[in-house]
C-alpha positions in Angstrom: 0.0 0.0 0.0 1.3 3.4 -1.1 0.2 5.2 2.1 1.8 2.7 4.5 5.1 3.0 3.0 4.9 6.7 3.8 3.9 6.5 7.2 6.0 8.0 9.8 4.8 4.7 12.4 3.7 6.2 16.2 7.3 4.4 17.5 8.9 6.7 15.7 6.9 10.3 17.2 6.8 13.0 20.0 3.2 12.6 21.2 1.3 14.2 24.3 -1.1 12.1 26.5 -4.2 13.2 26.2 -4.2 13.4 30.5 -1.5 16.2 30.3 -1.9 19.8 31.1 -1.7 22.3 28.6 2.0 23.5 30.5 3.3 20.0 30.0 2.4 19.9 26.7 3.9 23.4 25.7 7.0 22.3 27.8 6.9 19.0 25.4 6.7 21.3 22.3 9.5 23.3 23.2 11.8 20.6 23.7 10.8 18.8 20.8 10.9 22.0 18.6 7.8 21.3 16.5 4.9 23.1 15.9 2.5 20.8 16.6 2.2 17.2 18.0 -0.5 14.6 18.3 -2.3 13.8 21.2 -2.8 10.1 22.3 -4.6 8.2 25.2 -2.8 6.2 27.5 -2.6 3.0 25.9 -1.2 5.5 22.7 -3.6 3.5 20.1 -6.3 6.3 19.9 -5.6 9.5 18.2 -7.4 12.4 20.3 -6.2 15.4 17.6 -3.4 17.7 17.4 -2.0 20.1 20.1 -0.4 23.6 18.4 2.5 25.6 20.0 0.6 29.1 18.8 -2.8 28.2 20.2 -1.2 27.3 23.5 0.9 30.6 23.5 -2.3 32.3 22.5 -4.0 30.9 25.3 -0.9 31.8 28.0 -0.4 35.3 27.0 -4.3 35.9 27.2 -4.0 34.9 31.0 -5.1 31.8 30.3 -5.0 28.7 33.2 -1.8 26.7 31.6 -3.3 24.0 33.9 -6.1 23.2 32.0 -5.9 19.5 30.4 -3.9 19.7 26.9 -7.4 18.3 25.6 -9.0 21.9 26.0 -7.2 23.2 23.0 -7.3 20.2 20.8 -8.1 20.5 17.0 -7.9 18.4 14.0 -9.7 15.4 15.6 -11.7 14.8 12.8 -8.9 15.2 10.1 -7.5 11.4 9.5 -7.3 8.8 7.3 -6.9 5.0 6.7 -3.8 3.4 5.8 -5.6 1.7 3.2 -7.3 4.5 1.6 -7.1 5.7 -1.9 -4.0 8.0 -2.6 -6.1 10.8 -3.6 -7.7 11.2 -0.3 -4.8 12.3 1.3 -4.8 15.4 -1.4 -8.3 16.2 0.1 -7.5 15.9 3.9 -4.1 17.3 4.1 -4.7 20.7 3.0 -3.1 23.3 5.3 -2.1 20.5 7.6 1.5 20.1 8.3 0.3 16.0 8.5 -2.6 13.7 8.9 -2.9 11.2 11.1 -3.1 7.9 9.4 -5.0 5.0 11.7 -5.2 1.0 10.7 -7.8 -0.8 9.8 -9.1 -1.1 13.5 -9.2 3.1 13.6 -6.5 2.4 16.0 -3.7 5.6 15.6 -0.9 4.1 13.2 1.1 7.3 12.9 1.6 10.4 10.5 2.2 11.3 6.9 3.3 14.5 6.2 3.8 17.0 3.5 7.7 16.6 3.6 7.2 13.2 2.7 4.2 13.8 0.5 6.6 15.8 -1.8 9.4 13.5 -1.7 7.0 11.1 -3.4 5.8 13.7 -5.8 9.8 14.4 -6.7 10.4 10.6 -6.6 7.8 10.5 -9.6 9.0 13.3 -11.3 12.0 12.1 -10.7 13.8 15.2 -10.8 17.1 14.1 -9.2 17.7 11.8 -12.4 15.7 13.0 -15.7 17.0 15.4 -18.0 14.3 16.9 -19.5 10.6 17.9 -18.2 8.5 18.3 -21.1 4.9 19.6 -20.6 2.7 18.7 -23.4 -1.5 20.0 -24.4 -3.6 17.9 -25.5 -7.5 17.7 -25.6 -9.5 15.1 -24.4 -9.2 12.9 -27.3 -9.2 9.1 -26.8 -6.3 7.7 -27.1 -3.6 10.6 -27.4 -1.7 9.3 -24.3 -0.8 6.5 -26.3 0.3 8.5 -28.9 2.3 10.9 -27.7 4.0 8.4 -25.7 4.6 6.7 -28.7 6.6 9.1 -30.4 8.8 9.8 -27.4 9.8 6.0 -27.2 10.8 6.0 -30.6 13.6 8.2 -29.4 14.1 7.3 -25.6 12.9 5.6 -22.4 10.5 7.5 -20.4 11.7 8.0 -16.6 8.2 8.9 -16.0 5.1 10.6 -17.0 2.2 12.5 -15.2 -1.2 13.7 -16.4 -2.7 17.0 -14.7 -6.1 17.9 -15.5 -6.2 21.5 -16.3 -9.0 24.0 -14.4 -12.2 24.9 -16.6 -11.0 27.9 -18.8 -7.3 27.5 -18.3 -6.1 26.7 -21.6 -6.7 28.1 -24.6 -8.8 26.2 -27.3 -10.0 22.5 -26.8 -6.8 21.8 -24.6 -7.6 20.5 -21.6 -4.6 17.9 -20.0 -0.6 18.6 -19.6 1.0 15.6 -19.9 4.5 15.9 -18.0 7.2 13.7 -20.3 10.9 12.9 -17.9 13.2 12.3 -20.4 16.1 10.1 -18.9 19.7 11.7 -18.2 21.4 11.3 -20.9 18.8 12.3 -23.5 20.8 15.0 -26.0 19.4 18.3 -27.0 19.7 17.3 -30.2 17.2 14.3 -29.3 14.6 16.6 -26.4 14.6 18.5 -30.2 13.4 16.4 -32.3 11.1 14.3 -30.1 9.8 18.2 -29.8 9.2 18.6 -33.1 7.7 15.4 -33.9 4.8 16.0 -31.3 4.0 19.6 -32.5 4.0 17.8 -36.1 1.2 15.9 -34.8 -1.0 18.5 -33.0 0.4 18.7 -29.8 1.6 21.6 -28.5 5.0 21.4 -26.5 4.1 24.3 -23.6 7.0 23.9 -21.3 10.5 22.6 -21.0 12.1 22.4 -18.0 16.5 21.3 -18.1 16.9 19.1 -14.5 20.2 19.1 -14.9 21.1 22.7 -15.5 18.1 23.8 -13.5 16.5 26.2 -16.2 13.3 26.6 -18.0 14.3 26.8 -21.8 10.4 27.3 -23.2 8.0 28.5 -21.0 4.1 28.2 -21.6 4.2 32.3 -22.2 5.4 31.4 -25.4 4.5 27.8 -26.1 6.5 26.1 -29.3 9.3 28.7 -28.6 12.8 27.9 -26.8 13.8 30.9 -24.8 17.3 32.0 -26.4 19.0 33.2 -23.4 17.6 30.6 -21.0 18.5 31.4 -17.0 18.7 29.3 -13.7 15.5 28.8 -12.0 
């Protein structure tokens, strides 16, 4: 399962007991430098919600009683998921969290996924660290382009990966409607990202974007799709 192997397990995390006072808590905080931990019950299998440094400084500098139980202040309780839910759910829940609590089958708390590791995935997809070239291709919602354009890049090249992003209603000009992001493997010549261009405008598609992961630069940008930027800088 994708989201399991993600999971920061509860072994592995700074948690509060649900019994503690809101001083304790602040005092664990502090120590552990983060902005906000989760809060647990004594056996440390049910997830209460999450306990924020701000909300509890809030709270002190307003003359509040710091000996209040930690459970007073307690947000997020609702804002979980299963380990063995669909990916995209995570994209829903997560939001402006810095994690979400992830529980087992038995609701019982199994630990955290958080953004950090939510974009190391992302990158690991993209895989930036290892492609060459990014190219971001249009296309409307034609049946069967994916195949297409996918075959016109393998005539040239592997594929280190690929990534469809629906576009917003009204984005894109015309009948265009996906991007389909192409990672050329390191290696791949400009002389070869070139033509592989060129065969795909040929067909219809338009080539919006090009991004060099090696040199770090955006050499056509979708201000001026089709077009490679002649003095190209570092991103």
């Amino acid at each position: 399962m994708l989201i399991k192997s993600l999971v920061i397990k509860k072994d592995y995390l700074t948690t509060v007991n649900e019994k503690a006072t809101l001083a304790e808590a602040l005092d664990i905080l502090e120590k552990s430098g983060y902005r906000c931990v989760p809060i647990v019950d004594d056996t440390g299998t049910i997830f209460r919600g999450n306990i924020y440094k701000m909300h509890i400084y809030r709270h002190k500098s307003q003359g509040g009683d710091m000996n209040l139980p930690v459970t007073y202040l307690l947000k997020n309780a609702t804002k979980t998921i299963k380990v063995n839910s669909p990916f995209f759910r995570v994209f829903f829940n997560i939001k402006d969290l810095p994690y979400i609590a992830v529980l087992d089958e038995d609701n019982h708390f199994y630990g955290i996924l958080t953004h950090s590791r939510l974009l190391d995935m992302l990158s690991d997809a993209w895989d930036v660290k290892n492609g060459s070239y990014v190219l971001t291709v249009l296309s409307d919602n034609a049946r069967g382009n994916l195949i297409k354009m996918s075959k016109i890049v393998s005539k040239h090249t592997n594929m280190s990966s690929v990534m469809t992003l629906d576009a917003a209603a009204g984005e894109l000009e015309g009948d265009f409607v996906r991007r389909t992001l192409f990672t050329l493997p390191a290696g791949v010549s400009d002389i070869t990202m070139k033509t592989i261009v060129d065969k795909l405008q040929k067909k219809g598609f338009v080539v919006s974007e090009i991004e060099d992961l090696q040199a770090g630069m955006t050499i056509m940008s979708d201000e001026n799709p089709g077009v490679f930027i002649e003095h190209p800088h570092k991103d």
